[in-house]
N, C-alpha and C positions, 0 to 999 in steps of 0.2 A: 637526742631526746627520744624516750619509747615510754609507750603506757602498754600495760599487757590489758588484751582484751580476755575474758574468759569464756568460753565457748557456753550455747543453754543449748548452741546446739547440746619242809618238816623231814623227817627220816623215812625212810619208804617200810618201817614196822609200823608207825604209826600213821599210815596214809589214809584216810578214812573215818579218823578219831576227829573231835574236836571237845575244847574244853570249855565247861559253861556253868559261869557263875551263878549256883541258887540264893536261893532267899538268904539263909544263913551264911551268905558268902565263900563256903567250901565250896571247890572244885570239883566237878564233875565230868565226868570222861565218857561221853558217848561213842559208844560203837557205831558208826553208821551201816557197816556190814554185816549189823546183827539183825538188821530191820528184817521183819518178813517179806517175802518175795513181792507180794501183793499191796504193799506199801510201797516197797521200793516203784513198780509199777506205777502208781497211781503219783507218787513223786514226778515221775520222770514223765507225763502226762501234761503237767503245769509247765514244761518247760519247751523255750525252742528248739527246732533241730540243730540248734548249732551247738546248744549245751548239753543238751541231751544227748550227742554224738561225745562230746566231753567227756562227759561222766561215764558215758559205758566204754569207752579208754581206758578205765580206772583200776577196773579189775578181768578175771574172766569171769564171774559170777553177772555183774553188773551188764558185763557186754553180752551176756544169753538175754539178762532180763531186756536191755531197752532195746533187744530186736523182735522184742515179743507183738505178733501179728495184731494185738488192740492199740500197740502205739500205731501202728501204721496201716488203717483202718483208712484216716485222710492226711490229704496233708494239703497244708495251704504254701504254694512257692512263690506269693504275688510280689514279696520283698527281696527274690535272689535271682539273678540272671541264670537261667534254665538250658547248659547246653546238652550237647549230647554226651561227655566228659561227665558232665554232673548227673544228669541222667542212668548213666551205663552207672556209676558210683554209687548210685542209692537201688541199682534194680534190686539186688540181693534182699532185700527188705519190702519189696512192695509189691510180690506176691500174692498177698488177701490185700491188697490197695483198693478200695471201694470209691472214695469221694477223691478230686484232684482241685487245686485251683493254681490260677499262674496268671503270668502276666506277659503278653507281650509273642506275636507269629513265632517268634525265634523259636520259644519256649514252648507253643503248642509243636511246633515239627518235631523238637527232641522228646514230646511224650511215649512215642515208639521205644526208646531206648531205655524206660523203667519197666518194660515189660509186664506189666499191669493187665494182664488179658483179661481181669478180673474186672478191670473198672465199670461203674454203674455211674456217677455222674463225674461231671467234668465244668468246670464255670473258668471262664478265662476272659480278661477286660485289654484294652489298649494291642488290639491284634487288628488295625489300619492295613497293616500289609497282608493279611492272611489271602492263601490261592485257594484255589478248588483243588490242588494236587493236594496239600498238607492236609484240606478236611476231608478228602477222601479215601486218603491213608490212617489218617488218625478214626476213621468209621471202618473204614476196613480192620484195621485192626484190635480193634476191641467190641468184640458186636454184642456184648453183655449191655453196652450201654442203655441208662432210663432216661439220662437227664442230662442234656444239651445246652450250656448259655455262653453266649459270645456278645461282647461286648460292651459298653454304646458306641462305640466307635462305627465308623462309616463302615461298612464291608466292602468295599468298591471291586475289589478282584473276586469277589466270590459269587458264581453263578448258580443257575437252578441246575445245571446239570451235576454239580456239587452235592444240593439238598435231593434229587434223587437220591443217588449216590448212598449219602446218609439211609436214606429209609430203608432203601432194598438188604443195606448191611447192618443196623441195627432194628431190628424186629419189636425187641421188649422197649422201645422207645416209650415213655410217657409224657415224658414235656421238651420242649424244643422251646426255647426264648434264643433269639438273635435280632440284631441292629444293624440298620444304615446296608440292606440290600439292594441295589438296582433296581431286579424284579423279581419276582418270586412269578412264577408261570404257571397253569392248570395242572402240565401235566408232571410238575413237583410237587406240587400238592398234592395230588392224585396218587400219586408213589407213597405217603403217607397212609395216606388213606386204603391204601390195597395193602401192604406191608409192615403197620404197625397199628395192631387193631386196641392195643390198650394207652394210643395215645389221649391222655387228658387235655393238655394245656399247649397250647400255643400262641407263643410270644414274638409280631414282628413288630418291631420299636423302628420308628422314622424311615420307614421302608417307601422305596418309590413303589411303583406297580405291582399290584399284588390281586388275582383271582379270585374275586369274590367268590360268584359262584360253588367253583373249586373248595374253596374250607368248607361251607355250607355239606360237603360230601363226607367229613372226615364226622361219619355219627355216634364215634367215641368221645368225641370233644365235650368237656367240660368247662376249661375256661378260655378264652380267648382275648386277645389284645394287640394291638393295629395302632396303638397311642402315638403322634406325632407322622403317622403315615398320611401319602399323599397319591390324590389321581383315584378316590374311592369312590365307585359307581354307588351310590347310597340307595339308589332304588333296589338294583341288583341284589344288595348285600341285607339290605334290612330285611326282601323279602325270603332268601335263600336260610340266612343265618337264626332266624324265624323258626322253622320246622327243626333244628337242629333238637335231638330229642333228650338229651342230657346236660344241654347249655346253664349253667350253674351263673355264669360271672362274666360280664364281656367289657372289656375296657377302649374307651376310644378318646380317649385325651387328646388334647392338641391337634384334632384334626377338626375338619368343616363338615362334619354331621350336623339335617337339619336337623331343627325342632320336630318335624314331621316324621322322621322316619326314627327319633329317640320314642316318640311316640307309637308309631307302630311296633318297633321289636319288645316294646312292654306289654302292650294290650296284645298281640297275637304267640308269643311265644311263653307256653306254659312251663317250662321248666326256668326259666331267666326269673334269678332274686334279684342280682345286682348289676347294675350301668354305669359305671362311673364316665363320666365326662368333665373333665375338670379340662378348664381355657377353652372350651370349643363355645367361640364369639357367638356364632348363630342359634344355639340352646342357651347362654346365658342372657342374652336380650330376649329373646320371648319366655323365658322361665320368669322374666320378672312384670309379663304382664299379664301371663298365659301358662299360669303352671301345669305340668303334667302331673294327676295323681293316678295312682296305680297301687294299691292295696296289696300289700303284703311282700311288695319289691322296693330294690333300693334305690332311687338316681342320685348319683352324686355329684355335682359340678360346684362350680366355685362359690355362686351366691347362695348355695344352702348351709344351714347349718349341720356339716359332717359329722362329727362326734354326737351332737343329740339326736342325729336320724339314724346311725347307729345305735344309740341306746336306745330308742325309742322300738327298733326290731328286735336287737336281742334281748331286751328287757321289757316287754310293754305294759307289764300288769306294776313294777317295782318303781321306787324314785330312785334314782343315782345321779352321781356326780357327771355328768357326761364325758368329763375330761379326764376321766378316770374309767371311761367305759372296755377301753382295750384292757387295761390291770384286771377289772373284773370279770371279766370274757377267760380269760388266762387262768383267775384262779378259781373260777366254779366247776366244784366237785361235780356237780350232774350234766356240765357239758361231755353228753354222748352221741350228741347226731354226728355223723362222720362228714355228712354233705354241707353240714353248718363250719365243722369245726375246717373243712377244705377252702370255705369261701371267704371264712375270720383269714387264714392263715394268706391264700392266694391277696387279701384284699390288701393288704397288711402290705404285700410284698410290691403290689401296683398303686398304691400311694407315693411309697417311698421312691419308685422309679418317679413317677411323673413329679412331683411335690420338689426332687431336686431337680429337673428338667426348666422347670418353670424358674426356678430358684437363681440358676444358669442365663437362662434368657432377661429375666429380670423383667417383664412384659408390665405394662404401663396402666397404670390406675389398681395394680395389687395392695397397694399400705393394707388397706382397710382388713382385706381377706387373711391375712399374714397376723394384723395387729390382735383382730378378731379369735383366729379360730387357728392359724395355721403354723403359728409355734407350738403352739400345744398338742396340735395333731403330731408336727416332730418330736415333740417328749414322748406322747405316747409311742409313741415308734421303733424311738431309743431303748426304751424297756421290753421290747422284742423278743423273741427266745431265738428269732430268726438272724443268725449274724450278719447276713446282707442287707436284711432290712435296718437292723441296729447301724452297720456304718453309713451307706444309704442316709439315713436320717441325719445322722450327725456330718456328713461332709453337706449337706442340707442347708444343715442350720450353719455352718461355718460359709457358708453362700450367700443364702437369702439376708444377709445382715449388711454384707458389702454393695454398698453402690457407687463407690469409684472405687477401679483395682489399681488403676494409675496411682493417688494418690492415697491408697488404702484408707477411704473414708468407711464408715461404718453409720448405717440406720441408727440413732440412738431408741428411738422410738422402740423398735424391731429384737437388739442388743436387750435392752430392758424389758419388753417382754420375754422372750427367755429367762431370764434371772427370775423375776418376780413369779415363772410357773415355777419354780424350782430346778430351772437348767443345768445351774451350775456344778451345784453337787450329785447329778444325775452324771453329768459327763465328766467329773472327773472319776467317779465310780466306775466309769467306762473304762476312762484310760489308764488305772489302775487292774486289770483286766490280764489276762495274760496270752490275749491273741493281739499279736503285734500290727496287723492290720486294724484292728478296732484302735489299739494307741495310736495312733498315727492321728486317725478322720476325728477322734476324742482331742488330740492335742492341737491338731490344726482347729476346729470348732472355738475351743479355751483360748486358742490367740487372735481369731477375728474379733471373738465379741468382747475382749480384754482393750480393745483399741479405746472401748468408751470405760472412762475412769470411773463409773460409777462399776459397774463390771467386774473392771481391775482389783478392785476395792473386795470385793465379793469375793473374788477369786484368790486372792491372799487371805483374806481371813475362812477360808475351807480349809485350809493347806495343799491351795496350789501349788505356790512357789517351787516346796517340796516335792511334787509329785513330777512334775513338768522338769525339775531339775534332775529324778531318778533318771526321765526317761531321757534327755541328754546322753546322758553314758549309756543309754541302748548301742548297742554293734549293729542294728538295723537303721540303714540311712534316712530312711524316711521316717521311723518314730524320731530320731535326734532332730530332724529337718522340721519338723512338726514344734517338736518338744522347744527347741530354740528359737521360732519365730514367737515361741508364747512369753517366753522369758523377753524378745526384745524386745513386745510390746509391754511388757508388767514393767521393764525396767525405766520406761518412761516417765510412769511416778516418783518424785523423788522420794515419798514415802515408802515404797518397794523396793530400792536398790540396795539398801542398809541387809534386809529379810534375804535378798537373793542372793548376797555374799554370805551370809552366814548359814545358809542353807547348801553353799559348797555351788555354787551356781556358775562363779568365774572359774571356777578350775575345768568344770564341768564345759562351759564353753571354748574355753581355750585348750584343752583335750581335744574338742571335736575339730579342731580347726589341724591339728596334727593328725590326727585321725584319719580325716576326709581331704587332706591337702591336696587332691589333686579331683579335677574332673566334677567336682560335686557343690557347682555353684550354689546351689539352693541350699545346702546348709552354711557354705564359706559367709555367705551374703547376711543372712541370719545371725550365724555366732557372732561377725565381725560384728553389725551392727548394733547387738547387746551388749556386746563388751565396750561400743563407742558409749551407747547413752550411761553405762556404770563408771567406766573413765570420768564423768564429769562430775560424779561424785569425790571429794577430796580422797576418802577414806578407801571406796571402794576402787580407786586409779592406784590406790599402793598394793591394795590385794592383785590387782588386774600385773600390777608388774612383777610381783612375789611369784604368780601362776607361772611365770614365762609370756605373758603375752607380750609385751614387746617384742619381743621375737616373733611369736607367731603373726603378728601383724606386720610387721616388717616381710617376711616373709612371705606373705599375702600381697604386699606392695609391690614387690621385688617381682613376684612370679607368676600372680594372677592374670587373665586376662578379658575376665566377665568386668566388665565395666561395673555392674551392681555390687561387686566386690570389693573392689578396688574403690570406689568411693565410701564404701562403710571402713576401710581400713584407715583409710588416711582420714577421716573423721574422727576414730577411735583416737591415731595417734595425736592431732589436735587436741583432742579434749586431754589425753594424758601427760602433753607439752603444758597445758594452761593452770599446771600449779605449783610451778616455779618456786613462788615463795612458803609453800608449804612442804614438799618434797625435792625428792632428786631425780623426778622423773623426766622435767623437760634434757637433762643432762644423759639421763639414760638411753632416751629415744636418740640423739643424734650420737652417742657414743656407737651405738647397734649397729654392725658392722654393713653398710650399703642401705641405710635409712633416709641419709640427707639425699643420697642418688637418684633412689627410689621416687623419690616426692616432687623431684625438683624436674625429674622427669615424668612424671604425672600432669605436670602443668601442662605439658603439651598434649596431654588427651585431645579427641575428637569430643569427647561427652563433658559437657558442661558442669555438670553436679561432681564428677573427678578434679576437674582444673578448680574448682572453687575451694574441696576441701584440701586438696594438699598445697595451695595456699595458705588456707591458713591451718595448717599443720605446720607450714614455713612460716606465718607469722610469730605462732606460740614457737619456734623452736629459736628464734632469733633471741628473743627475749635472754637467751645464756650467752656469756662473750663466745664460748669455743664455737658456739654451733652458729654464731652469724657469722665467724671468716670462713670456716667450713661449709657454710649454705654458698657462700660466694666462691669457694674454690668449686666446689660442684658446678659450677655454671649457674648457679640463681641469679645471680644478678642479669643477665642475659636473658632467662626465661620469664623470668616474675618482669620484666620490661616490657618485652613482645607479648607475654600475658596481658599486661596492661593496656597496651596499644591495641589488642586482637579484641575487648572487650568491654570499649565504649557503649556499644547495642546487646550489652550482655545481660544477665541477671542484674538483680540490686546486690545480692548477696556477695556473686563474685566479683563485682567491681571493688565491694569493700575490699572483701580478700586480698584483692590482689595491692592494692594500694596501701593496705595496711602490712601486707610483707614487703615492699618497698619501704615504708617508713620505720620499719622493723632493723631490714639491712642496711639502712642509711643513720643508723648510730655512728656508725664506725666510719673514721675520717674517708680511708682508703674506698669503702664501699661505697659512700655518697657522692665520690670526684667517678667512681667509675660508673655509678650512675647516670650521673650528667654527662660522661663522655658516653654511655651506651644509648644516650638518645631518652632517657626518662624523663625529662622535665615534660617536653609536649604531652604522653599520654597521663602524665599527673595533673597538668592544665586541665585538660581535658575532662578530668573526672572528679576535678575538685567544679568544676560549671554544675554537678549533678547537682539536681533538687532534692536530693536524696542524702538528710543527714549524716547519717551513718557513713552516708560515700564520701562526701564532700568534706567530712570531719578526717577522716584517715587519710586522703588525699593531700590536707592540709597542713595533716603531721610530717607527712615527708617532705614537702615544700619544706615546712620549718626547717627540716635536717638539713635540704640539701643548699638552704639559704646561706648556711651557716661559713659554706668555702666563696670566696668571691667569683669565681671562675662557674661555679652552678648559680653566683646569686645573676652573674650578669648576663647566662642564657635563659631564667626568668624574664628579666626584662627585652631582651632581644625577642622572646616568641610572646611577649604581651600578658605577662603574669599578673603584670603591677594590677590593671585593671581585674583583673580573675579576683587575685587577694585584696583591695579594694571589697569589693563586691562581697567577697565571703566575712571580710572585717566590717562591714555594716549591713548588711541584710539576712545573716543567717540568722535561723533559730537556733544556731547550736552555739551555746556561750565559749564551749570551746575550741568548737571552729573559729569564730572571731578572735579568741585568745591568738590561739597556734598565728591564723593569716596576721595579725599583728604584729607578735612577733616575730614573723617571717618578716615584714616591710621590713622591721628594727633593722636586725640582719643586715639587708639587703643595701640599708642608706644609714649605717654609723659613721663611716665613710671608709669603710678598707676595701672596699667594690673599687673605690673614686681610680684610687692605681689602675687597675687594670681597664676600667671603662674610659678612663682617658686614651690607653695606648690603642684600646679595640675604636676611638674614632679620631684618635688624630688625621689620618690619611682619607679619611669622608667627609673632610670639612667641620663646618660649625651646626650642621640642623641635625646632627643625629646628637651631640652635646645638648643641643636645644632640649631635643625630644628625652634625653636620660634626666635632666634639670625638671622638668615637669613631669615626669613620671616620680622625681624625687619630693617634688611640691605634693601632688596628689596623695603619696605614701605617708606623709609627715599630717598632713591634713586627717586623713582619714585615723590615721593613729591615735592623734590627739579628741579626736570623735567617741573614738573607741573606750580612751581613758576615763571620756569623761561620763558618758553613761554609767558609770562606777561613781563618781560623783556624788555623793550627799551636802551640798550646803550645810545646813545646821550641824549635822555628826560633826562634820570636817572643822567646825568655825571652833565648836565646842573643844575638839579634840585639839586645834591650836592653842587656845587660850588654856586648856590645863594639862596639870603635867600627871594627871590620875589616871591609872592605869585601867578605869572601866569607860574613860570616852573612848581609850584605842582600841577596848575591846567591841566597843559597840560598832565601830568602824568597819572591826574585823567581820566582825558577823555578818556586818552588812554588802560586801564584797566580796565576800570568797566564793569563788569557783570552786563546789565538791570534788568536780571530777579531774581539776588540775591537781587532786592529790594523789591521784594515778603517776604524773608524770616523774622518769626520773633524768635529772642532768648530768651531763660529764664533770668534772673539773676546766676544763675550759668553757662550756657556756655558761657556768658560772663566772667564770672570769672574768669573760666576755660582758657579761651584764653590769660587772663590778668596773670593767670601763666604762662601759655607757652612764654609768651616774655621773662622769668627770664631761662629758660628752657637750659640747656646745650647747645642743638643742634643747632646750626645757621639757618638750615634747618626748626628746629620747630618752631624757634622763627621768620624767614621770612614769614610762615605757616600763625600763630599769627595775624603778623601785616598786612598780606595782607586780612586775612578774616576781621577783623575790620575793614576796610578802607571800603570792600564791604558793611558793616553792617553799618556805619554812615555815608555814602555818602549823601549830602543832596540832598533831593527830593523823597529819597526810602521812601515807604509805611512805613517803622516800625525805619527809622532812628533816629527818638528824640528818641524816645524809647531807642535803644540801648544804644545814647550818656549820655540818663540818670542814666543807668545801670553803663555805665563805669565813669560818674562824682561820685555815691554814693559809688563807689570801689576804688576812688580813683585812678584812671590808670591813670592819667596825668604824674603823678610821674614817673609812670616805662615805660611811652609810652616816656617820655626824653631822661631816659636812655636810653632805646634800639635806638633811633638815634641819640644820642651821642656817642653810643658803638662801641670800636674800634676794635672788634672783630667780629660784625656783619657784614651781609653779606649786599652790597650797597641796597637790595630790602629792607632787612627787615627796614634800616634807612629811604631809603624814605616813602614807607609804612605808619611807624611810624610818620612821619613828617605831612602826609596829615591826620591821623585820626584825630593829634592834630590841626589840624588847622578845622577839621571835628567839632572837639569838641567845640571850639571856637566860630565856625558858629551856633550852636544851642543855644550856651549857650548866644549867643549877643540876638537870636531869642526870646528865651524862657524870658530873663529880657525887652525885647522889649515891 
């Protein structure tokens, strides 16, 4: 007996040409080698180095143009591992190289090897391991350098005698930003200060010890920022930083500045417009009883209104929208102050750091600030002309919405504000974009706040789907990595999954999964896990195996070893096993050469969430004859046992699992005896006790199965089942737990047990005879319990006395179990039941004809089936008798009465 559960989880003359359909549908033949140079250029500009390497392949014309010194002006390498190989390979071209950015120590030590003596700024993130040797070589040799940014990453190896270093070697220095220094010392600063006389800005981010004083010296400085830095002499520094005579903007976020001395460096320092302090606790509690005003400068901390204290400065005489006040700063023709337009753009740039700092720590009593003011402030941000600040903002907003990352919960609150300022189509404008680091911090944004369905919703009717699905087939790992976690949360909806296939989205994912096959958990985990939730759509599980992804998930099974992997695969395959009866897919997957091996060794994971889904990957794959002898030559039977045994104090989910692939490979005769001999009755006891219906329902299915051989029915009663199915056959909520544990008792005491249970006590006497006779009374009792709660008096009186076919209907109606129309039987427990009518016990034989009725009810999934089993056995015959029989009990007659009129209906059906 098995019910399928369904899871909710061209010629090288014409190289160049192409042909394009106009209006009047004539052919047209474009040259592309006739473009002018200058187009071609500004083509090859929109593209990245990897295709734009491509294309000046193509010819020799093309390969003079795309080495032309405006393509390689800057270049951003934060998406490609930077060695020195790669380096020596691009120097030819990066001669006038002005701007660099990269990712990662490796990467800054091989900037030597592009030969860039030209470089003026340099920005580099995720450089943890960076030494004072790499940043002193990399200062030494490029001493053109203006602009200096490392990090947020902790600097832990890099010392002050580094940042000398720096100074003494680059001269024309104008801004310096770095994170997570030790300490920054006097006489580093001071090296500054003597050696780089047009420094403006500096930036130390989360810095431990740092010389007050000392900066106070550097009287080129214009902006300054210490935001999340700690160990800050506040007298020292308010009074020092004070006289600074050019001091434009000074940032101190996240630090323990008081009220007092936010205070002094306004009222005594004449050149300071703006102070942002945003999180610093001791200025936000007396700002709210004790404001500071200060005419004609800015403070900004969390409990003020940010964007209209900006409008209110750069516009005080005009009305505007506040929220709109950066777009309008942006686009006025008479913005000419240089000092104004330095303090918009620096300010711009110190929101976006601190706003996702804060975003990150997630710091306690924000809703309000965020609900209020501070999504919006990230839109504005996103609209940036400043690309750091533009991704800055949107990996921001892909933050501040998460507040469990375990269970990727999401702010709805938070989520929907963004939408409602207009987020959505702001960020997908983003990621549509053609710098592939902005798609990325755009695609990752699009899939956190996607998690809330209202969102989701939003986000397909833009034409997400489509945009998220281009960037899938990015060759850049982390727009795909981005691009796919958006897709597996949109594919959540079942409204979306239909849109995501037809949008080319399953090819698109199971591409990347071949793609990145190796090393690149964060996309494997991702693709897998959208491919499982569209698996469980009918339609889109036949696109998913048209793609090739059976294989590729199998493949993932087979070879993965991220845990987070490996449970989205064997999830997928679950879900693409569980539609059996509408496709060929569960036939597919175990055909897949090392699928069933794969899964059935996955039981044995250390990780929980692994051993639960390819469970029931092994339940849905049972459900086909080949793939449950095949699951048991794999060793299933063995693992799904110890599985069960190992996770009594497990999940609720996995214990279903697991008892539900045991009742799954306990169809089959041979599978069920080696059940019972592999030790599975106890750990099915065991989890058929759960309170937990779902557990105790699949637990009870396999009891039914393995009732069925006498040799499994009478290691039940020897470990004390009787009482377990007792208890599930009257006190479950679940009408088909009760069913199943019922007919398990059946089973158990028709009397083909009586053989074997006599030889297992003849040699122990008469009390253990005793003890099997009462546990036989108990079984027969509780049965007859069971039948009778089915019971209608009146129906049943009515439906004896006539012979009309709408009392039996009303009977019907009145008893049928829906979800025993899931169940399908062999030819033998049919059989089987078709003795039991004949069967001494009134009780067995009411038993009998009440599960037949459940099993040819018409309409159930497997009812011609049954009816067909019992027309080629002949039960018409003995289904007479028993409601003819005047010793039968009123249930089992009517019972009997409705399957033959059951039988009738199919058999009019079936000659139809």
């Amino acid at each position: 007996m098995s019910r399928r559960v369904r899871r909710r989880c061209a010629a090288a003359a014409d190289r160049g040409k192409r042909t394009v359909a106009s209006v009047s549908a004539t052919p047209v033949v474009v040259d592309w080698t006739s473009l002018p140079d200058d187009t071609v250029v500004q083509l090859f500009s929109y593209l990245n180095y990897r295709d734009r390497a491509s294309l000046s392949s193509t010819c020799r014309t093309w390969r003079a143009l795309g080495s032309s010194p405006c393509l390689w002006a800057s270049l951003d390498l934060r998406s490609y591992r930077v060695c020195t190989s790669t380096a020596m390979a691009l120097s030819t071209r990066c001669s006038h190289l002005q701007s660099l950015r990269l990712r990662g120590a490796d990467s800054v030590f091989a900037i030597s090897s592009l030969r860039a003596r030209g470089l003026r700024e340099i920005s580099a993130d995720g450089c943890r391991g960076l030494t004072d040797a790499t940043l002193a070589v990399l200062a030494a040799r490029h001493e053109c350098l203006q602009s200096i940014q490392i990090g947020p990453e902790q600097l832990d190896r890099v010392s002050s005698d580094a940042l000398r270093n720096v100074a003494v070697c680059c001269e024309q220095l104008r801004r310096v930003r770095l994170s997570g220094l030790r300490e920054i010392d006097g006489e580093a600063i001071s090296a500054f200060a003597r050696h780089c006389p047009d420094l403006e800005e500096v930036t130390f981010l989360d810095c431990g010890n740092i010389d007050e004083g000392a900066l106070g010296k550097i009287s080129s400085l214009r902006f300054l920022s210490i935001a999340g830095s700690r160990n800050v002499k506040w007298a020292t520094a308010s009074l020092s930083w004070s006289k600074l005579p050019k001091l434009l903007g000074l940032d101190v976020s996240r630090t323990d500045i008081s009220h007092i001395a936010v205070s002094r460096l306004l009222s005594q320092s004449k050149s300071l417009k703006l102070l942002c302090a945003l999180n610093c606790p001791s200025v936000e509690e007396q700002e709210m009883h004790n404001p500071i005003f200060s005419k004609g400068k800015l403070l900004l901390t969390i409990f003020t209104d940010i964007l209209k204290k900006v409008a209110s400065f750069l516009f005080p005489h005009s009305l505007t929208d506040s929220k709109l006040v950066f777009d309008q700063w942006r686009c006025n023709v008479k913005r000419k102050d240089r000092c104004l337009a330095d303090m918009m753009t620096w300010m711009e740039w110190i929101l976006s750091q601190s706003l996702l700092k804060i975003a990150e720590t997630n710091p306690h009593a924000m809703d309000e600030f965020w609900l209020k003011q501070g999504a919006s402030l990230l839109l504005s941000l996103v609209r940036s002309v400043q690309e750091d600040v533009q991704e800055k903002a949107a990996t921001a907003l892909a933050t501040f919405v998460v507040i469990d990352d375990e269970n990727a919960n999401v702010d709805p609150a938070r989520s929907e504000a963004v939408m409602k300022d207009g987020g959505i189509p702001l960020l997908l404008h983003l990621a549509r974009c053609c710098r592939e680091s902005a798609q990325s911090e755009a695609a990752k944004a699009i899939a956190n706040l996607s998690v809330n369905a209202k969102v989701a919703k939003a986000v397909a009717e833009e034409g997400g789907i489509a945009i998220l699905t281009n960037l899938a087939k990015s060759t850049n790992r982390l727009v795909a990595e981005e691009a796919a976690g958006g897709l597996w949360n949109l594919s959540v909806g079942e409204e979306h999954k239909a849109a995501i296939a037809m949008a080319g989205g399953v090819k698109a994912l199971v591409d990347l999964i071949f793609r990145w096959c190796e090393g690149n958990d964060g996309v494997l985990e991702r693709a897998a896990g959208a491919l499982a939730n569209l698996a469980a759509d009918d339609k889109c599980s036949l696109e998913v195996a048209r793609s090739g992804g059976v294989h590729a998930l199998v493949m993932l099974a087979r070879s993965c070893k991220a845990e987070g992997v490996l449970e989205q695969a064997a999830r997928a395959l679950a879900n693409l096993a569980a539609h059996g009866d509408n496709n060929g897919n569960n036939a597919a997957v175990g055909q897949e050469a090392g699928a069933l091996e794969a899964l059935v060794q996955l039981t044995c994971s250390q990780n929980e969430g692994v051993r639960q889904e390819a469970a029931g990957a092994l339940w849905n794959l049972s459900f086909d004859d080949w793939n449950r002898e095949a699951i048991a030559a794999a060793g299933g039977v063995e693992a799904l046992v110890a599985l069960a045994r190992d996770c009594t104090n497990a999940s609720e989910g996995l214990q279903e699992r697991a008892a539900g692939a045991l009742w799954g490979l306990s169809v089959s005769e041979a599978n069920s005896i080696a059940i019972g001999r592999e030790g599975g009755v106890g750990p099915l006891l065991a989890l058929a006790c759960s309170e937990v219906e779902d557990v105790h329902e699949t637990a009870a299915g396999a009891l039914w199965n393995l009732a069925f051989y006498s040799g499994n029915a009478l290691h039940i009663v020897e470990e004390g089942g009787v009482p377990v199915l007792v208890n599930l056959c009257s006190s479950s909520g679940s009408k088909m737990a009760r069913f199943m544990s019922a007919l398990a008792l059946g089973y158990m005491f028709d009397g083909r047990m009586d053989e074997v249970a006599i030889m297992g006590t003849s040699g122990e006497g008469s009390s253990k005879g005793a003890c099997f006779e009462g546990a036989r009374k108990m079984a027969l009792k509780h049965i007859e319990a069971f039948v009778g709660t089915f019971s209608h008096p009146n129906l049943f009186s009515l439906a004896a006395a006539s012979s009309a076919p709408a009392a039996l209907s009303h009977v019907a109606e009145a008893v049928f179990i829906q979800e025993a129309g899931h169940l399908r039987c062999s030819g033998a427990e049919i059989g089987r039941f078709v003795s039991m009518l004949r069967n001494p016990s009134s009780i067995l034989r009411a038993c009998a004809a009440f599960a037949l009725f459940q099993f040819t009810i018409p309409g159930g999934r497997h009812a011609a089936h049954h009816a067909a089993l019992l027309q080629k056995a002949g039960a018409a015959r003995v289904l007479r008798g028993a409601a003819a029989s005047a010793t039968a009990p009123i249930e089992a007659k009517i019972f009997a009465k409705i399957v033959l009129r059951n039988l009738e209906h199919h058999q009019s059906e079936s000659s139809a």
